[in-house]
N, C-alpha and C positions, 0 to 999 in steps of 0.2 A: 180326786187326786191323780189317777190316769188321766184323764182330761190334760191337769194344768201339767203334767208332765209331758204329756205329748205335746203340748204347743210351745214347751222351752225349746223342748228339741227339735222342731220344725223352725223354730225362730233362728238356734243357733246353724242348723241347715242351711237357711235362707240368706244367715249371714255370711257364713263363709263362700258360698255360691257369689253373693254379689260382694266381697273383697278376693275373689279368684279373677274376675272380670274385670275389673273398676280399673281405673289407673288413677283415679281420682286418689287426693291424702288421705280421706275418709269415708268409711263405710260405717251406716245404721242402718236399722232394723226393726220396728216396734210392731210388735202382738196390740192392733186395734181393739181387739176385746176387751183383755185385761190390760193395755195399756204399758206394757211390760218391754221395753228396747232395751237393743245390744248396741254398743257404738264401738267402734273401733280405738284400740287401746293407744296408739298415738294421739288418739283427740282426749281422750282422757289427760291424759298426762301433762299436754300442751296448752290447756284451758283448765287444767285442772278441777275437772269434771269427779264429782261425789265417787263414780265407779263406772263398767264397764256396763253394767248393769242397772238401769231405771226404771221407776215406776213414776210414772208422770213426769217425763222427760222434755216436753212441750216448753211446759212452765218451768223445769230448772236452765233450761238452753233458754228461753226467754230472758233469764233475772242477766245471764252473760254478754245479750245482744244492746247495742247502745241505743237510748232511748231514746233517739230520732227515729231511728230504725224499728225499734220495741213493738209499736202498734202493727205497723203494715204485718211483720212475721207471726204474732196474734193471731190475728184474722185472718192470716193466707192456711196455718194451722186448724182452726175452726171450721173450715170451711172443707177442709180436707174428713175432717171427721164426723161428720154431717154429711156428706155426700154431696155436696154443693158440688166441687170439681174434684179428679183425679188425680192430678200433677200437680208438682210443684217447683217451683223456678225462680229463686231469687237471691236476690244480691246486700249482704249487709256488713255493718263492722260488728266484730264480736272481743269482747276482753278476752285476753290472754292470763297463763296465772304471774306473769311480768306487770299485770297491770295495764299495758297496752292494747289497743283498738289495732286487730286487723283485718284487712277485707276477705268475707267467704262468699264464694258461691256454692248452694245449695240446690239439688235439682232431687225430685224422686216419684216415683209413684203408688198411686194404693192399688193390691192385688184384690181381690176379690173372690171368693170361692164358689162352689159350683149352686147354691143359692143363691147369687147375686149380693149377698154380704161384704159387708169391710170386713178385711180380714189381714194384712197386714203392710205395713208404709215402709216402704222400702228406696233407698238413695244413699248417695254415694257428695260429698263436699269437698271442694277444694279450696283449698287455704292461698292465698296470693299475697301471706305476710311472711310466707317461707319458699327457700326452691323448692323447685321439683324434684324429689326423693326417689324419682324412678328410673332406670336407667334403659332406654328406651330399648337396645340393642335384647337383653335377655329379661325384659319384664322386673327383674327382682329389685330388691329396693338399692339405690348404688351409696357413695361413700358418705354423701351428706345426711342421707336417712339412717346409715351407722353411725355415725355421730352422734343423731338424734338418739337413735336407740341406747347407745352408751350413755348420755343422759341419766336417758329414765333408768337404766339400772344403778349408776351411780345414786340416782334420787332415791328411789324404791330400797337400795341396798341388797339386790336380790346377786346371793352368790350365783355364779355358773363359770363355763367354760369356753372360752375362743379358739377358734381354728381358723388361719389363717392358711389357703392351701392357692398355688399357684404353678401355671405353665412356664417351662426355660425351653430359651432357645425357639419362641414362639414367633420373631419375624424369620423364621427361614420357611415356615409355613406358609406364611401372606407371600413372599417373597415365590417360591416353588410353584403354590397354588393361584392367588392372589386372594384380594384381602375379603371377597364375598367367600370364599370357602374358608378363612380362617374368622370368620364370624360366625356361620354355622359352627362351626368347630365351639365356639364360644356357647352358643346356643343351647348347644347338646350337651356340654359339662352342666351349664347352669340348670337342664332337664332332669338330668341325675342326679345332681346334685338335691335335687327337690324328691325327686323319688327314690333317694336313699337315706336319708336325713329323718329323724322323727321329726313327726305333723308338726310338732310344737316347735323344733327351730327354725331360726330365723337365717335367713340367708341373702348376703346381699354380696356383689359384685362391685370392687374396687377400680383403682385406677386399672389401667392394660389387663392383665389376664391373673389377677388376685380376684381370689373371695373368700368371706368370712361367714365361719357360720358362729349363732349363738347358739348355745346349747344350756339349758338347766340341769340336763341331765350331767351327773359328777362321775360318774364311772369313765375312767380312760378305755375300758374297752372299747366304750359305743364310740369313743373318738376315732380309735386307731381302726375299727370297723370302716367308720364313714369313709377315709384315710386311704386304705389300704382295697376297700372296693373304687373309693374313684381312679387310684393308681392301677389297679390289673383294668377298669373299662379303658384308662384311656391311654396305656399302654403301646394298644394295638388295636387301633381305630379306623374303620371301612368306612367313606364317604364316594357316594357314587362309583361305587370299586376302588376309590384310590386308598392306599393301605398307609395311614397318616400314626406317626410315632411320636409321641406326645411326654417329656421329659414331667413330673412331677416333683416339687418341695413344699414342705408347709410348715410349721410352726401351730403351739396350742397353749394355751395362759389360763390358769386357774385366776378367776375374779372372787377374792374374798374381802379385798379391804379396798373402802370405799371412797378415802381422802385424798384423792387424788382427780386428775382429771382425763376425760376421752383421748386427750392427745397425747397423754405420757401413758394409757394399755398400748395405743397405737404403735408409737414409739417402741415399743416392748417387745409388740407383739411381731413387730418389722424388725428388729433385730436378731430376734430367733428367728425368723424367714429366711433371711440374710443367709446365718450360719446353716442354716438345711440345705442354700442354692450355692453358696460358693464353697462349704466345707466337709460334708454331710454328706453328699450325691444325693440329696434329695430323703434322706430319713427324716419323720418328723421329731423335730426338735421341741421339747418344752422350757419355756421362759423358767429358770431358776430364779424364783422368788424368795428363795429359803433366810431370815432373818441372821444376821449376824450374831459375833459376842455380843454386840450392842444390841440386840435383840429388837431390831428394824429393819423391815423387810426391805428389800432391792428396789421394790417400785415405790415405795415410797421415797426412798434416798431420793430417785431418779427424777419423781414427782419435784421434790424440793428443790431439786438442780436445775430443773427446767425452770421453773416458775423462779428460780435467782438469776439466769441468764433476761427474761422479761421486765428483772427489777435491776437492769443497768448491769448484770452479771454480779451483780453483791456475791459477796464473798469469795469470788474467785481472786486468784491471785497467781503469780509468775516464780517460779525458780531454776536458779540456770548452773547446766553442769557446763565446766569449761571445757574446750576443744582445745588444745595443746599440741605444739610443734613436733612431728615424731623425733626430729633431729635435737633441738634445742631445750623442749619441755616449757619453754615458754608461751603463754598464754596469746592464741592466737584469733579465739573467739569464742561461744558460747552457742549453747543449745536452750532456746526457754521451752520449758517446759510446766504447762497448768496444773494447779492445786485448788481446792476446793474446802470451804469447812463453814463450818457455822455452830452455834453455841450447844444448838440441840444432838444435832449428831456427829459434829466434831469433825478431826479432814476423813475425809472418804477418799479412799485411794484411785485413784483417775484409773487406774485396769477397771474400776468397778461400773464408772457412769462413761468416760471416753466412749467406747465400744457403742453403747447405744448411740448416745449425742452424735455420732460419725453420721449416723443414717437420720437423725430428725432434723424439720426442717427451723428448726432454732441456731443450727449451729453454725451455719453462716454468719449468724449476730455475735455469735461467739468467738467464733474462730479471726474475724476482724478488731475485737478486741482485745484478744491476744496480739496479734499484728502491731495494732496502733500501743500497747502496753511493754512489747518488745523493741520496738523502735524508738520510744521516749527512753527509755532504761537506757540503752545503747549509745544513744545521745552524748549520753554524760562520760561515757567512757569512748568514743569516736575522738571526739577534742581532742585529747592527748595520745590519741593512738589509731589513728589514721587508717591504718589495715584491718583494725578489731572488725569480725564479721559474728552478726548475729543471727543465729537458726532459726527458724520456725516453723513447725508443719503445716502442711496441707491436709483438709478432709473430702474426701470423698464430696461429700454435700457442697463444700464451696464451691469445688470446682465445675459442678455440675451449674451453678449459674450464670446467664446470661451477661451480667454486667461486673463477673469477677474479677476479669482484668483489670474495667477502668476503674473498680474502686482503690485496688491495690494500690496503681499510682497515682489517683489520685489522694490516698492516704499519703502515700511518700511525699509525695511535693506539698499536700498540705502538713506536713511534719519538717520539712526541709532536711529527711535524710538522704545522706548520698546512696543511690541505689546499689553501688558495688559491694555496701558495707552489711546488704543483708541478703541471706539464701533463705529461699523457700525449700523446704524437705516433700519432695512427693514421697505419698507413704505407699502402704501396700495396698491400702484401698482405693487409692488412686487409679490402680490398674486397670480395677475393673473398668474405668469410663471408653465411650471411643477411642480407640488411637490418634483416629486425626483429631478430635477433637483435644485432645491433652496436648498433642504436639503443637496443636496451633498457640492452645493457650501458654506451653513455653518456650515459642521462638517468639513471641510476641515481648512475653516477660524480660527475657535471655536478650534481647534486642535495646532492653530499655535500658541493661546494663542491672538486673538485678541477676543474683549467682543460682542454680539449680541441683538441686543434690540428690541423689535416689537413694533413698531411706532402706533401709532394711537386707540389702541387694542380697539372691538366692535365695529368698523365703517366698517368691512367689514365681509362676509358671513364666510369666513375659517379661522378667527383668531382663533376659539379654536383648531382646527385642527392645524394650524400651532406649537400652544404651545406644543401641545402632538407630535409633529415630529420633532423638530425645537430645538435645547440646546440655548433658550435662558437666557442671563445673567439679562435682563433686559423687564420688562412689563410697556410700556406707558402708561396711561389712557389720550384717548381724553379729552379736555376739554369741549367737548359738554355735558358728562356725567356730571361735575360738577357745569355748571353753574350756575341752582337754586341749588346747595346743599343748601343752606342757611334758603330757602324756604319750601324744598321737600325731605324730608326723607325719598324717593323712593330712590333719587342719593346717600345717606348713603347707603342705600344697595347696589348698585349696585357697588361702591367703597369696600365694605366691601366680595363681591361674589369675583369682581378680585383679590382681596389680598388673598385670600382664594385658589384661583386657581392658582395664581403664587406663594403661597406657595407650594401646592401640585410637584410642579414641578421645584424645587428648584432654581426658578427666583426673583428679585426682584420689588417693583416696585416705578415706578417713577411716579408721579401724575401733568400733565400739565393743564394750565390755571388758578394760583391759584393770585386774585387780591386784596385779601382785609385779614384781620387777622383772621374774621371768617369762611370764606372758610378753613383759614390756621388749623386753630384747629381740625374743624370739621374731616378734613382727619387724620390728625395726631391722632385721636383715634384707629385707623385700621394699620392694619403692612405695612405702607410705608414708604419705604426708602429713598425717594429721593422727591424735592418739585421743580417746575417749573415754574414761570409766574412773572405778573409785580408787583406782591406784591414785587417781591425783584428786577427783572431792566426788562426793554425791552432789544432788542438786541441792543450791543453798540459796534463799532469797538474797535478793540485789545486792542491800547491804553488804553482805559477806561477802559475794561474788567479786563486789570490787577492791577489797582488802587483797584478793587474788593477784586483779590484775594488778594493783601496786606493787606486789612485789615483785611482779614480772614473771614468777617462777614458781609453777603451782604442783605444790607436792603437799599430802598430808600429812 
């Protein structure tokens, strides 16, 4: 019984030694004797392999290899175990558990012990029906091999927890130092990262300076641990004497429900990152999964939103509050605004999924749907009213791509709307991008003759900078700044500074959240142009919206 115990545990040794080493997908391991291998739990999962664990493992990885192939891996097998040769080196197709044949190469050799015995077969396989899961820079597995992994627990079902932790303000580092000392710097997180983490999690390295651990372990201490030792090492960081100060945020997601898929954790788990890096100062943040009255959880909602934007956006749908004259109260355009609902979980309020969808990369498909959905609406009321201008936001994710511009117009021209008749809303996530690159992409827009509005304005650090760089047509006032107007003739000022300032810079501006007559007044003292909120309608689908503008005059 010592015997066959000691040679598990020499086996599982042997294993982890050569998956410490390998760069190869796959690490095995088989006890010659008794016959007994370990193969590495990605090949399980991917070939769906019996277990992690075999007994006559030769012959169940033969029944998987294709039967052109079948003989030659046979006999190269036999021969290994007989002592014909040591090594092994060869090239074949193997099923996958999809059903499909794809190419492995397989290399290893048999150790032998101090009798000159077989004693155990040892190699490492690479799979060339999948990438490369390794990320070359810090060794660990990178985002394609998270993916994978998110799989197999989806598959397996196996609750645990993610941490998502990541460097800010890390090109001033490549930039200071250059970019081989901000790769060591990479180096040495991913080091400790492995030497403070239990054995059992997994750890792999994202795009730029993200990584994720997986953890089984359920206790939030061991997270805020992991956490809070990598934030005090890299705090205050000596690299060849130089004393390198390393900004830290991260985000953490309890995985307990399994219907869903890797990109909408992802999704999730980037969205709590988000709010750790731009609102947080870096405390780690956990994904509130908590189930509503409807008693369905958040990622699942979120789960079902994504996967409706992939089926053409089903279910989504447009509602528009009208923008109104501050002088006249007649109806001078509209804000669309996205809704959401379906049979199962009914509308879900856009505070609830917006905020993620902003950071995934779905919503570019989205956010051009909205677009092209806003502009046919508009259409119908343009005809007869020439000035009527339609809103619509901008997200973060659009604008971050390459070809956003020329879809925009080339949406417009192939809709044949006049470009004057629609603004784009830059919101506040917007800020975050480049400056010059926002500005490029709105002198470009602003050139073609469509209108530019700055959404939210004083809810975020650079809106006056934006004003002073940015040709905007139009200046929003939050609604947060007016809600005791009524009370507090601080917010008279503070209305009365932005009218002042979007004067200066020949914008207009439009004043949201206006719900009662004396709010309404109050503002209309000060040069604004435009009135927005439920004193005149909440958001109402199209139908209604145009009963609006038929009367010209929108009051409820």
């Amino acid at each position: 019984m010592n015997n066959k115990n000691n040679s598990a545990l020499i086996l599982d040794s042997l294993f982890e030694a050569f998956s410490y080493v390998s760069s190869a997908n796959y690490v095995y391991v088989c006890d010659m004797k008794t016959d007994l291998s370990r193969w590495n739990r990605d090949a399980v999962n991917y070939f769906s392999l019996p277990s992690e664990y075999m007994t006559n493992a030769g012959e169940i990885w033969a029944s998987y290899i294709h039967p052109d192939d079948r003989e030659e891996f046979i006999s190269d097998i036999k021969k290994l175990f007989s002592g014909e040769q040591s090594t092994h080196n060869l090239q074949y197709r193997v099923r996958n558990r999809f059903g499909q044949y794809v190419v492995c190469t397989c290399r290893g050799v048999v150790l032998k012990n101090d009798k000159g015995e077989l004693d155990f077969f040892c190699g490492a396989m690479t799979n060339h029906g999948i990438e490369n899961e390794n990320d070359v820079l810090t060794g660990l597995k990178n985002q394609y091999g998270f993916f994978l992994e998110l799989n197999n627990i989806l598959a397996e079902k196996t609750p645990c927890n993610l941490i998502m932790l990541g460097f800010t303000k890390f090109l001033n580092i490549n930039n200071m130092y250059g970019y081989t000392i901000g790769n060591r710097v990479l180096q040495h997180a991913a080091r400790f990262l492995q030497k403070i983490a239990d054995p059992d999690d997994r750890i792999y390295r994202l795009d730029g300076t993200k990584f994720v651990i997986i953890t089984e372990r359920q206790s939030l201490e061991h997270i805020h641990r992991v956490y809070n030792g990598v934030l005090e090492r890299m705090r205050s960081y000596s690299l060849n004497g130089m004393r390198i100060n390393l900004s830290l945020c991260g985000s953490v997601m309890k995985l307990s429900n399994f219907n869903i898929t890797n990109k909408t954790i992802y999704s999730c788990l980037n969205y709590s990152y988000q709010i750790s890096k731009n609102q947080r100062h870096g405390a780690l943040v956990e994904f509130n999964n908590k189930p509503d009255q409807t008693d369905i959880d958040l990622l699942v909602k979120i789960n079902t939103i994504r996967n409706s934007v992939g089926d053409n956006c089903k279910g989504f749908y447009l509602k528009y509050q009208p923008i109104v004259d501050a002088s006249s109260e007649k109806v001078m355009g509209a804000e669309a605004l996205i809704r959401w609902e379906n049979s199962r979980l009914g509308e879900v309020r856009p505070d609830e999924f917006i905020p993620v969808l902003e950071n995934d990369n779905v919503f570019p498909v989205l956010g051009m749907w909205i677009l092209r959905q806003a502009m046919q609406d508009a259409l119908e009321i343009v005809k007869d009213n020439p000035d009527f201008i339609v809103s619509v936001n901008l997200a973060y994710s659009q604008c971050e791509q390459s070809n956003f511009v020329n879809e925009v117009i080339s949406l417009v021209e192939s809709l044949g709307f006049p470009p004057h008749n629609l603004c784009l809303e830059i919101t506040e996530r917007c800020r975050l991008l480049d400056m010059e690159l926002l500005s490029r992409i709105a002198f470009t827009l602003h050139s073609y003759g469509i209108r530019l509005a700055l959404d939210d304005f004083g809810t975020g650090f650079s809106s006056l900078i934006m004003v002073k760089t940015i040709p905007f047509d139009t200046i929003k006032i939050d609604r947060a700044f007016i809600q005791d107007i009524c009370e507090n003739d601080k917010s008279e000022q503070i209305v009365k500074s932005i009218t002042d300032i979007a004067t200066a810079y020949g914008a207009g501006v439009c004043v949201e959240g206006i719900e009662n007559e004396i709010m309404r007044d109050k503002v209309r003292k000060y040069q604004v142009k435009s009135i927005q909120g439920f004193f005149y309608s909440k958001p109402v689908i199209f139908d209604e919206f145009k009963s609006f503008c038929q009367k010209g005059r929108c009051l409820l």
